[in-house]
Structures are given as C-alpha cells and as structure tokens.
C-alpha positions as CSV (number, residue, x, y, z in Angstrom):
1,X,84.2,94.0,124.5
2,X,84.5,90.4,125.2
3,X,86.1,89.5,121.7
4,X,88.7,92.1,121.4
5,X,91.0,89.1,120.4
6,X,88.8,89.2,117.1
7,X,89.8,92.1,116.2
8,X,93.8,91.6,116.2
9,X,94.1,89.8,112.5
10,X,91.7,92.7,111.4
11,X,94.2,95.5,112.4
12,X,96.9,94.0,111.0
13,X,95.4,93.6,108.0
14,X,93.8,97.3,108.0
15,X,97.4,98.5,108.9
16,X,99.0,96.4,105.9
17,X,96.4,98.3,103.7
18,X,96.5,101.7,104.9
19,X,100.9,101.3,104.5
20,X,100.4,100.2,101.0
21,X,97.6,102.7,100.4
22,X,99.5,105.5,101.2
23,X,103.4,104.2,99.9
24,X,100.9,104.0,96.6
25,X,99.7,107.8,97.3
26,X,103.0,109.7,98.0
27,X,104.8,108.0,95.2
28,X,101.7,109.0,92.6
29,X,102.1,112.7,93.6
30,X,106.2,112.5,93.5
31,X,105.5,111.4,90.3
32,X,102.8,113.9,89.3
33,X,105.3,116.9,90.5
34,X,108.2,115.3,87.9
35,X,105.9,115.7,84.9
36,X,104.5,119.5,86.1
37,X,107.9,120.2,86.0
38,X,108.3,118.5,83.4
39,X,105.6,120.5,81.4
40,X,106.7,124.2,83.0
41,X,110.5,123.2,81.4
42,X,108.9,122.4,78.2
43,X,106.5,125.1,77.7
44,X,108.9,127.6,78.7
45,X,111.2,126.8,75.7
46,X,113.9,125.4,77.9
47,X,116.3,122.6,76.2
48,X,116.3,119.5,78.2
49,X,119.6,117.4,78.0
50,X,119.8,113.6,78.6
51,X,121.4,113.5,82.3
52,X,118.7,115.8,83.4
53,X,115.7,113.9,81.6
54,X,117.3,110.4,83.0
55,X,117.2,112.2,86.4
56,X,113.7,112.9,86.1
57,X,112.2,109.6,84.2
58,X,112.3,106.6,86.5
59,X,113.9,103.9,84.1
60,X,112.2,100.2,84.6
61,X,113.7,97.5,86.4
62,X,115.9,95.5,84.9
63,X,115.8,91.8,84.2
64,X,118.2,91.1,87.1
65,X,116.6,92.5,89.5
66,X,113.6,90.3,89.0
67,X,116.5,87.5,88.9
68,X,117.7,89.1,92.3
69,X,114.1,89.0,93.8
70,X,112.8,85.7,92.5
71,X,115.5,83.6,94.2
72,X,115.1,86.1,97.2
73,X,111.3,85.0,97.2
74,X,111.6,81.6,96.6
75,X,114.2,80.9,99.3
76,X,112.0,82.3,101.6
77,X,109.0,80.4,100.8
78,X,111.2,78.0,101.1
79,X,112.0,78.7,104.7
80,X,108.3,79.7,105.6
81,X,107.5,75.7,104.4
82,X,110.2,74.3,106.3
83,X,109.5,76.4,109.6
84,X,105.7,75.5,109.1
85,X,107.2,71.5,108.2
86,X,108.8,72.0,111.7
87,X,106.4,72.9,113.4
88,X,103.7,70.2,112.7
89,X,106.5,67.1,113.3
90,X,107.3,68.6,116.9
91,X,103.6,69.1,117.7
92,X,103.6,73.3,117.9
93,X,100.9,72.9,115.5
94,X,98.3,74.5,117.8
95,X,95.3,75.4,116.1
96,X,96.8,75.0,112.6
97,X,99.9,77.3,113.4
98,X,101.9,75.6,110.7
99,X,99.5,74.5,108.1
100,X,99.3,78.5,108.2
101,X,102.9,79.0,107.9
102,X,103.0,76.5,105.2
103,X,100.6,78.6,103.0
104,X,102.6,81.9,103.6
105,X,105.8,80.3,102.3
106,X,103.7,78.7,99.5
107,X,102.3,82.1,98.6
108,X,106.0,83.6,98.9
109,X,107.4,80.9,96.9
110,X,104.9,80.9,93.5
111,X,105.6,85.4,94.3
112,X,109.6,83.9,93.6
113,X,109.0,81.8,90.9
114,X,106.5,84.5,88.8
115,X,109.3,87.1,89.2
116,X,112.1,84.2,87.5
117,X,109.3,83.9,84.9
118,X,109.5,87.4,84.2
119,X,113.4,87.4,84.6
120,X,113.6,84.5,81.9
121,X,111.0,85.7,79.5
122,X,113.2,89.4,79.9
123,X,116.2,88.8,79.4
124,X,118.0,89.6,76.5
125,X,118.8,86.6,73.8
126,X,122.3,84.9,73.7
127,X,123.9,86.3,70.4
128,X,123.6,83.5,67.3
129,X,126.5,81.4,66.8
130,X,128.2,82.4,63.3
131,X,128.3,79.4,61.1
C-alpha cells in the first residue's frame, strides 16, 4: 500500500460517477411513477384537466435558460483559464498544476458556448417588419 496516493484521482472520479449514476436512477423512476399514474388515471376513465397534466409532464427548458447557463459557463471557463494563466506567470505551476486548470476552464468554456449555440439556434424569430 505504498501508492495509495494513486488511488486519490480514481475515487474522485468513481465518486463523480456513482453521483451521476444514481441522480440519473432516482430521476428515471420519478418519472416512471408519473406515467403509472398517468396510465391508472387514464384507464380508469378519469378526465384529466390541463393544470393537473402540466403538473405531471415536465415542460423543456426554455431557450433562456440555456442563455442563463451558457454565459454562466463561459465566464467560468473563463476564470478557470485565468486562475490556470496565474498560476504559470507566478511559478505555482508544479507538476503542470495550471496547464491543468487551463484545460478545465477550456472544457467549461466550449460547455458555455454549445449551450449559447443552442440558445441562438432556439430562440424564437424576431417578427417580419411590415412593408
């Protein structure tokens, strides 16, 4: 057990996973229990108004929230880069320390600018001008 130290950036990563995993689990059978009860209400005959089915149907995300999260992103990738920046000029760059922060905020910052994609190519077009 000499290399226990090797074994650090493997937890983290295994711990990342198993989060995700199981964030992707619970909300799958949330969402499984909706549509049973979806099904029960509709085979029993049951009239389903429009609040109720809104209540029970998650509605997608709207184009501003992938404005909202783009800039978010992007302004931290952009901090990420300039902490990483940082760190290389004042020689805290020990064994590539801030190379490797520079590549999280570059990873965080192309996350920011896919979500504006999206938030451009969603939004809804400006109405005509009449002539």
């Amino acid at each position: 057990m000499q290399n226990v130290g090797e074994l650090v950036p493997f937890m983290l990563f295994f711990c990342i996973t198993v989060g995700v995993l199981a964030t992707l689990y619970w909300n799958a059978k949330v969402r499984e229990g909706q549509q049973e009860t979806l099904r029960q209400v509709i085979a029993s005959g049951q009239n389903l108004d429009e609040t109720t089915l809104k209540l029970m149907v998650k509605a997608p995300n709207s184009p501003e929230m992938d404005l909202r999260a783009g800039v978010i992103s992007l302004m931290m990738g952009l901090g990420f880069c300039v902490a990483g920046g940082i760190c290389k000029l004042n020689d805290f760059d020990s064994g590539g320390f801030g190379t490797f922060v520079i590549l999280i905020g570059c990873i965080v910052g192309f996350t920011g600018l896919g979500q504006l994609l999206s938030w451009r190519l969603r939004r809804p077009a400006p109405p005509s001008a009449p002539q």
